[in-house]
C-alpha positions as CSV (number, residue, x, y, z in Angstrom):
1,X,0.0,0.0,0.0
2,X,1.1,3.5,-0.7
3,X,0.7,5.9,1.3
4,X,0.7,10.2,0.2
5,X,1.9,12.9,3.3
6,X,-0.5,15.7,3.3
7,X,-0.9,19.2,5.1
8,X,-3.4,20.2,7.7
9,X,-6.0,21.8,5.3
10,X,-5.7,18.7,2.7
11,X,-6.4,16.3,5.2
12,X,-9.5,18.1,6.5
13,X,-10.8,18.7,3.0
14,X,-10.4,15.2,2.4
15,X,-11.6,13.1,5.5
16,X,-14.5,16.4,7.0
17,X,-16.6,15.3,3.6
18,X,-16.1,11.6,4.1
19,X,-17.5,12.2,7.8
20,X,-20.4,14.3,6.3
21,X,-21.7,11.7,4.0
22,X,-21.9,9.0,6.7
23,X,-23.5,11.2,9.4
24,X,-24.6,14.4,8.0
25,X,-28.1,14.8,10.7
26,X,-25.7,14.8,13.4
27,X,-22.7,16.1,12.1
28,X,-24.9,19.4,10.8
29,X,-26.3,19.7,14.8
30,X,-22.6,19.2,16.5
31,X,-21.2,22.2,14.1
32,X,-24.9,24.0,15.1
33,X,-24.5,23.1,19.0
34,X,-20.9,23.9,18.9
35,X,-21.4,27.4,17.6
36,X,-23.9,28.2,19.9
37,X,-21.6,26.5,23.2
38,X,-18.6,28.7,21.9
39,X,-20.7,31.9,21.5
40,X,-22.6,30.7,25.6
41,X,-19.1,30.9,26.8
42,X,-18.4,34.6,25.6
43,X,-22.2,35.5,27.1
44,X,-21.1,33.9,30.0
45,X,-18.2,36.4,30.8
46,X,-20.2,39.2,29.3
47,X,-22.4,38.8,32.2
48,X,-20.4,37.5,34.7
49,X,-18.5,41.2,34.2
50,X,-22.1,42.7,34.7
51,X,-22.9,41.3,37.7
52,X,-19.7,42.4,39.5
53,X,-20.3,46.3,38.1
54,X,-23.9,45.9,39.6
55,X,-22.8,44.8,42.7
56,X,-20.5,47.6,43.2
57,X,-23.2,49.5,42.0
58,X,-25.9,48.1,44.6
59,X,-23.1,48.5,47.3
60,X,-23.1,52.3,46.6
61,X,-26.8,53.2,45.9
62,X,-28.1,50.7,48.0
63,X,-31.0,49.4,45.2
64,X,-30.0,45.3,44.4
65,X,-32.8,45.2,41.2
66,X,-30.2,45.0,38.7
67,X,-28.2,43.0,40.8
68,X,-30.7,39.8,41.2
69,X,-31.3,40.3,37.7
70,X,-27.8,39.9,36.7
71,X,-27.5,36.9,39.5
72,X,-31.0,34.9,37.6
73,X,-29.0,35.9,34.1
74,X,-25.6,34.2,34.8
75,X,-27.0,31.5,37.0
76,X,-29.5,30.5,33.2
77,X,-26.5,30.9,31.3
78,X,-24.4,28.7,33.7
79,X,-27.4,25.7,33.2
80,X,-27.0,26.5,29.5
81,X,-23.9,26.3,28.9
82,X,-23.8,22.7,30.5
83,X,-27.0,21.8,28.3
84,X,-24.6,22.9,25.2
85,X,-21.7,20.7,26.5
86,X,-23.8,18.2,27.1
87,X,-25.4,18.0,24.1
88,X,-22.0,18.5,22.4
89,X,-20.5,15.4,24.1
90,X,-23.7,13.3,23.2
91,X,-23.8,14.4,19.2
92,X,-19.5,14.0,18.8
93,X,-19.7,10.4,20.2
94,X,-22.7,9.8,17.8
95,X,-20.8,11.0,14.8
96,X,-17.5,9.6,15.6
97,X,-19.3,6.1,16.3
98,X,-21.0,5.9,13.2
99,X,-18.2,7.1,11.0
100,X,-15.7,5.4,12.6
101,X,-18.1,1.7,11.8
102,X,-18.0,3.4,8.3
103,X,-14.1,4.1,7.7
104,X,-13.9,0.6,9.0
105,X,-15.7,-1.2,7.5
106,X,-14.7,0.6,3.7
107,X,-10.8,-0.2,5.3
108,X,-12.1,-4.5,5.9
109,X,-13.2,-4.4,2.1
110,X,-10.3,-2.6,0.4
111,X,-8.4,-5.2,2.4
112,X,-10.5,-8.0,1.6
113,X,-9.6,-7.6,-2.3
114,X,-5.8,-7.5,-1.6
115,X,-4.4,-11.0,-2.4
116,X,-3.9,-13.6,0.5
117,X,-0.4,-14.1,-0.7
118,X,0.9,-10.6,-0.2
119,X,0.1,-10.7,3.7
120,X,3.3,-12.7,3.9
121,X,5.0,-9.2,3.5
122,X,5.4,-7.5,7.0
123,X,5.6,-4.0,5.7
124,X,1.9,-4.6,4.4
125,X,0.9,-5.6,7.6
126,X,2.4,-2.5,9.2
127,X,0.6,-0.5,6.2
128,X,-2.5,-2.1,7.6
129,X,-2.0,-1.8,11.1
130,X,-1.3,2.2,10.9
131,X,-4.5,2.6,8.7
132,X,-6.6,0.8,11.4
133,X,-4.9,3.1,14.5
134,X,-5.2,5.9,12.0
135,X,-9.2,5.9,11.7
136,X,-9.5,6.9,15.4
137,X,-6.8,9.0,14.9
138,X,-8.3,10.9,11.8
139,X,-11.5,11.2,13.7
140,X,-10.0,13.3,16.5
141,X,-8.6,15.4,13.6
142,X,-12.0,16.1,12.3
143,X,-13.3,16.6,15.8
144,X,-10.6,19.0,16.6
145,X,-10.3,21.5,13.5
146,X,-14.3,21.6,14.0
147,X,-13.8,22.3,16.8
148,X,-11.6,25.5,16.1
149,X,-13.5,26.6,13.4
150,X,-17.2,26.2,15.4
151,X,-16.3,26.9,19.0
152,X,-13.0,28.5,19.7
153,X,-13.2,30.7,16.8
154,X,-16.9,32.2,17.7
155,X,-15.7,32.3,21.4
156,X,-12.7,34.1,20.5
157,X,-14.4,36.6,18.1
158,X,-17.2,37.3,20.5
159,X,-14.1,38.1,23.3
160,X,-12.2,40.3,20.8
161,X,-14.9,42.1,20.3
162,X,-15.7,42.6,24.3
163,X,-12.1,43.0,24.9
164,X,-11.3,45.9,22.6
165,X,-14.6,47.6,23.5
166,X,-13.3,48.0,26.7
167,X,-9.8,48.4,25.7
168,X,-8.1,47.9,21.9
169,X,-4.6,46.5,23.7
170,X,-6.5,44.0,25.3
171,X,-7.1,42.2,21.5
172,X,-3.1,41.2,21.8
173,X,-4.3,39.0,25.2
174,X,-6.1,36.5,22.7
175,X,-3.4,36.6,20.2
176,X,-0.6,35.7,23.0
177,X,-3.0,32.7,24.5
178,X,-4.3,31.4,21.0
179,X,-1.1,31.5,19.0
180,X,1.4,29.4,21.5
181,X,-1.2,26.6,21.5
182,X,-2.1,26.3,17.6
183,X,2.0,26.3,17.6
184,X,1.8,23.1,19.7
185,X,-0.7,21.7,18.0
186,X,0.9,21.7,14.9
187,X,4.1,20.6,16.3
188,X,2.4,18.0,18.0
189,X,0.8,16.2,14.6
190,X,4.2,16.6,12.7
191,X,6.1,14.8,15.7
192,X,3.2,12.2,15.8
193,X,3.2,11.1,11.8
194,X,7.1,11.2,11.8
195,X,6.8,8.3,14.8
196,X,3.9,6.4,13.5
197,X,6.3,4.8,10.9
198,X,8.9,4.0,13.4
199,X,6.4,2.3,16.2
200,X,3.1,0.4,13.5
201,X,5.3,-3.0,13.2
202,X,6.4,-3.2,17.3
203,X,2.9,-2.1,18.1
204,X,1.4,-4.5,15.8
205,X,3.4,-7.1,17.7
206,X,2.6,-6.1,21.1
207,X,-1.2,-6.7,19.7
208,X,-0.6,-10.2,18.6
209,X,1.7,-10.9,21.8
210,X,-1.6,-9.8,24.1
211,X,-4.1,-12.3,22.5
212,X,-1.6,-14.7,22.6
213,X,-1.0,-14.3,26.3
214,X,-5.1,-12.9,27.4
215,X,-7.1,-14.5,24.2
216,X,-9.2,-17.2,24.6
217,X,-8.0,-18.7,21.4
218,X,-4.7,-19.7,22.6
219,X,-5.9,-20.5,26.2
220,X,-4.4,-24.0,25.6
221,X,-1.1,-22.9,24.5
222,X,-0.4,-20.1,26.7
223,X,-2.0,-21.3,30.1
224,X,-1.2,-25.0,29.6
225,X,1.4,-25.6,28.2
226,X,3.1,-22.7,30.4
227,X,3.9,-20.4,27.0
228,X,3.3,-17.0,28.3
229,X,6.6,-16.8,30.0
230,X,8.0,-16.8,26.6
231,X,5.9,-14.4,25.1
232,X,6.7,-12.4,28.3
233,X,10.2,-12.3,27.6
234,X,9.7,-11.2,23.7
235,X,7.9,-8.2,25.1
């Protein structure tokens, strides 16, 4: 099997689509709920900055109307904002379950043409081993850049906006907290596909090496005939 590198934006274009077709109801609400969640957070401090200006308000004039008001606002957006997680968690494991049934199962029938003869080589097991490991990977990908794009990026326009309302220098705050991480993030996928090469055979053994030793298909072998000491010391 032959496999092509691609960037960041490639990848999404190519596996966000494939993620779309098999899911698209639920995929279209997490993107919906997300945006909304992101958006709840920004409200969140919007208010939260309200209610300690009418507090020092209501300590002053002594009137605590617009106080209790802003204490019934924050404590409804506090209840929805965990709705909005909640249902956030709730539609991403819905997608990411039924696309990742799909990416398998199109992986088990690309595989099931490939002739039985060529699984002698080693290097197309390894090819096969870091496309199975890969779907889950490529699924917190997908979950991840939509995330950015439907929840950070709303949350961080919505606090721009706040922030250099009450003060234009302020905008540089999100710059300084949202640049470092995206540099990590991208330094974090280029170290993790330069390594996935080096570690898809060993780990592919350590797999066959644990159903040897834990499966019940070689409970005869291993538990009887006292072979898990050896497969012990491969490890």
């Amino acid at each position: 099997m032959k496999f092509h590198k691609r960037n960041l934006i490639k990848t999404a274009a190519m596996i966000t689509p494939l993620v779309w077709k098999v899911c698209p109801v639920y995929f279209a609400a997490f993107i919906a709920v997300s945006i909304v969640h992101g958006l709840s957070h920004g409200v969140n401090t919007f208010v939260t900055a309200g209610l300690y200006n009418a507090l020092l308000e209501s300590l002053q004039s002594g009137e605590y109307r617009s106080l209790v008001i802003c204490i019934f606002l924050l404590g409804g957006i506090t209840v929805l904002v965990q709705i909005l997680n909640g249902l956030n968690n709730y539609m991403t494991y819905v997608w990411q379950s039924r696309a990742k049934g799909a990416l398998t199962a199109d992986l088990m029938e690309k595989t099931g043409h490939i002739d039985p003869a060529l699984y002698e080589d080693s290097r197309l097991l390894d090819s096969v081993e870091k496309a199975e490991s890969g779907i889950e990977s490529v699924l917190g990908f997908v979950f991840t850049e939509s995330s950015v794009l439907t929840m950070y990026l709303p949350y961080f326009l919505f606090m721009s906006i706040y922030l250099y309302c009450l003060r234009p220098i302020l905008v540089l705050v999100i710059l300084l907290i949202f640049l470092p991480v995206l540099a990590g993030q991208i330094i974090k996928s280029k170290v993790y596909g330069s390594k996935e090469d080096a570690i898809a055979s060993d780990r592919r053994k350590m797999k066959y090496y644990d159903s040897c030793i834990c499966g019940k298909d070689y409970i005869k072998e291993s538990r009887q005939l006292g072979a898990v000491p050896f497969f012990c010391g491969e490890i």
